[in-house]
C-alpha positions in Angstrom: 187.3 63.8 -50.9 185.5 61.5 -52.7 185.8 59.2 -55.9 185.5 60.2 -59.4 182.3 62.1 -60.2 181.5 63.0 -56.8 182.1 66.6 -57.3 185.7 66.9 -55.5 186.7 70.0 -57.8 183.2 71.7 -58.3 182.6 71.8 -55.0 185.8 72.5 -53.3 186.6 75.1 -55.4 183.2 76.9 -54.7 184.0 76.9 -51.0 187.4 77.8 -51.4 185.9 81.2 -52.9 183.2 81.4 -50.2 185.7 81.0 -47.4 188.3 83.1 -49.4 191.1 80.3 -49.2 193.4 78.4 -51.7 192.0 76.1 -53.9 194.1 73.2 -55.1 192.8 70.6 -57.6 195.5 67.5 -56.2 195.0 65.9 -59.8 197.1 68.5 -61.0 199.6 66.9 -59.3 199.6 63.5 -60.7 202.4 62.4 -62.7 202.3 62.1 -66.2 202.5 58.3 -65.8 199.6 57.9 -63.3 197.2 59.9 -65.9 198.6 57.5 -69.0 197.4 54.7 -66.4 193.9 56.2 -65.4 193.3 57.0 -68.9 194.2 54.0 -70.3 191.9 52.5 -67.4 194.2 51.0 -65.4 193.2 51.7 -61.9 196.5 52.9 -59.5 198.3 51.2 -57.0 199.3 52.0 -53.4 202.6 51.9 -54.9 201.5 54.6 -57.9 199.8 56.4 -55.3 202.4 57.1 -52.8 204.9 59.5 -54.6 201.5 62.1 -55.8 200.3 61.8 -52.4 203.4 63.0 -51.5 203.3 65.6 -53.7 199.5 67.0 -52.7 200.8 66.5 -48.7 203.7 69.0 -49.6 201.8 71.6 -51.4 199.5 71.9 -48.5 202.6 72.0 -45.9 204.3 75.2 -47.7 200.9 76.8 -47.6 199.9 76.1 -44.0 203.5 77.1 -43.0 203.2 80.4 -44.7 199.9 81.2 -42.9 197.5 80.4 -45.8 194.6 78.2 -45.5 194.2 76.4 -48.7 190.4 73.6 -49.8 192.1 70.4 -51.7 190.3 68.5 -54.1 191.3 65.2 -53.5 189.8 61.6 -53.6 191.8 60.8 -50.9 190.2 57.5 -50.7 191.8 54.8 -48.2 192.7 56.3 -44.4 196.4 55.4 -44.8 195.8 57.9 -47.2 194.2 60.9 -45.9 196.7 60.1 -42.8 199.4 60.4 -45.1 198.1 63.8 -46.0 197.2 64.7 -42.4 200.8 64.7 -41.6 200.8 68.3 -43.6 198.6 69.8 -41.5 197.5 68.5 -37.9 193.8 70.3 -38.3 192.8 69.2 -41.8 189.4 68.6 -41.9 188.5 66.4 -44.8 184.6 66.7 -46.5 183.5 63.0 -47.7 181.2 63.7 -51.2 178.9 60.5 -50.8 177.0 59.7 -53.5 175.3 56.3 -54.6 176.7 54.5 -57.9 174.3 55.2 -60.6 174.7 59.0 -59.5 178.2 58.7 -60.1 178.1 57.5 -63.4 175.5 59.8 -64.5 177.6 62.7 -63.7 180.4 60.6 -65.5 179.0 59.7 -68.2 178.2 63.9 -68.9 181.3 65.3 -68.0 184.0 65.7 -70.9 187.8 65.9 -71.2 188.7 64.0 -67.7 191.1 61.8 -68.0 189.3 59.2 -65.6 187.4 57.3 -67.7 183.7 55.7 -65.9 185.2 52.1 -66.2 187.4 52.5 -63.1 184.4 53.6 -60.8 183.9 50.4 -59.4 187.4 49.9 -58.7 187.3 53.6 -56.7 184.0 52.2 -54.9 186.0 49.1 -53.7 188.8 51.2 -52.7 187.1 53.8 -50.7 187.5 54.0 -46.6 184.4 56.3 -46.1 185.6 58.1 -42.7 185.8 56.9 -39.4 184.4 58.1 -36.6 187.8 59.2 -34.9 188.9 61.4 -38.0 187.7 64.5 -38.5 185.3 64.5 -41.0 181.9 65.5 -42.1 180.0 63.5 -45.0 177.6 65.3 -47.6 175.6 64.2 -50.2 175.6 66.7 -53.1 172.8 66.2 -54.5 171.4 69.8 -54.7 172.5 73.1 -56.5 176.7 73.3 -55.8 175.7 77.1 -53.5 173.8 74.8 -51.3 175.9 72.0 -50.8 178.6 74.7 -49.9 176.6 76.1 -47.0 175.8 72.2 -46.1 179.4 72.0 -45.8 180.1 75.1 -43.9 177.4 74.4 -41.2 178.8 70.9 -40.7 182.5 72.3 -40.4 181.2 74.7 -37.6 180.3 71.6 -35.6 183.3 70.1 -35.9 185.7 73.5 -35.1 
């Protein structure tokens, strides 16, 4: 979980592989109207929010419940959220990517053919409900090489198991 640039599919597709589970980008599941909104930079609304959460929260039900284990790229960004997608499955552990601004819109600013466009980072910043202590969680800073952020990941999951 994270907001946009902070390496959600990179990484969670990389441990995915190294744990040898699902991957699921959950921007795969947004509407077609809620992409004609990002692009266009209009940031989305609890309201817009709800029906693709919805969506992301049932793909990850039908997995668990047919005894698959599945990594979810998802920003995930308020709690109501991420207990909206708790409700899916009681043991999700979510992985906060924490990264300062101007890292952010580096990363932005390089990558090509997203549909999130870097004006609505501020408006994810303001959003975001880093973790609280009673969820579980573990917060990384990816900073390094994407194999070593993995294993950062890993070790900090094992404390939490």
């Amino acid at each position: 979980m994270g907001v946009s640039g902070s390496g959600k599919t990179t990484i969670a597709r990389a441990l995915a592989e190294r744990l040898g589970h699902d991957f699921m980008d959950a921007d795969d599941l947004h509407p077609p109207a809620n992409r004609a909104r990002l692009a266009a930079g209009t940031a989305l609304t609890d309201a817009d929010r709800a029906p693709w959460l919805d969506s992301v929260a049932r793909a990850i039900s039908s997995r668990v419940a047919g005894g698959g284990r599945i990594v979810v790229a998802c920003s995930a960004l308020k709690r109501v959220y991420r207990d909206r997608l708790r409700r899916a499955a009681e043991h999700m552990v979510f992985v906060h990517l924490d990264l300062d601004r101007d890292t952010l819109m580096q990363r932005i600013h390089r990558r090509r053919g997203h549909f999130m466009p870097q004006s609505l980072l501020d408006d994810q910043l303001a959003t975001l409900q880093p973790p609280a202590a009673d969820e579980r969680a573990v917060i990384v800073r990816p900073l390094g090489p994407v194999a070593d952020t993995v294993e950062q990941v890993i070790s900090n999951l094992r404390r939490i198991a």
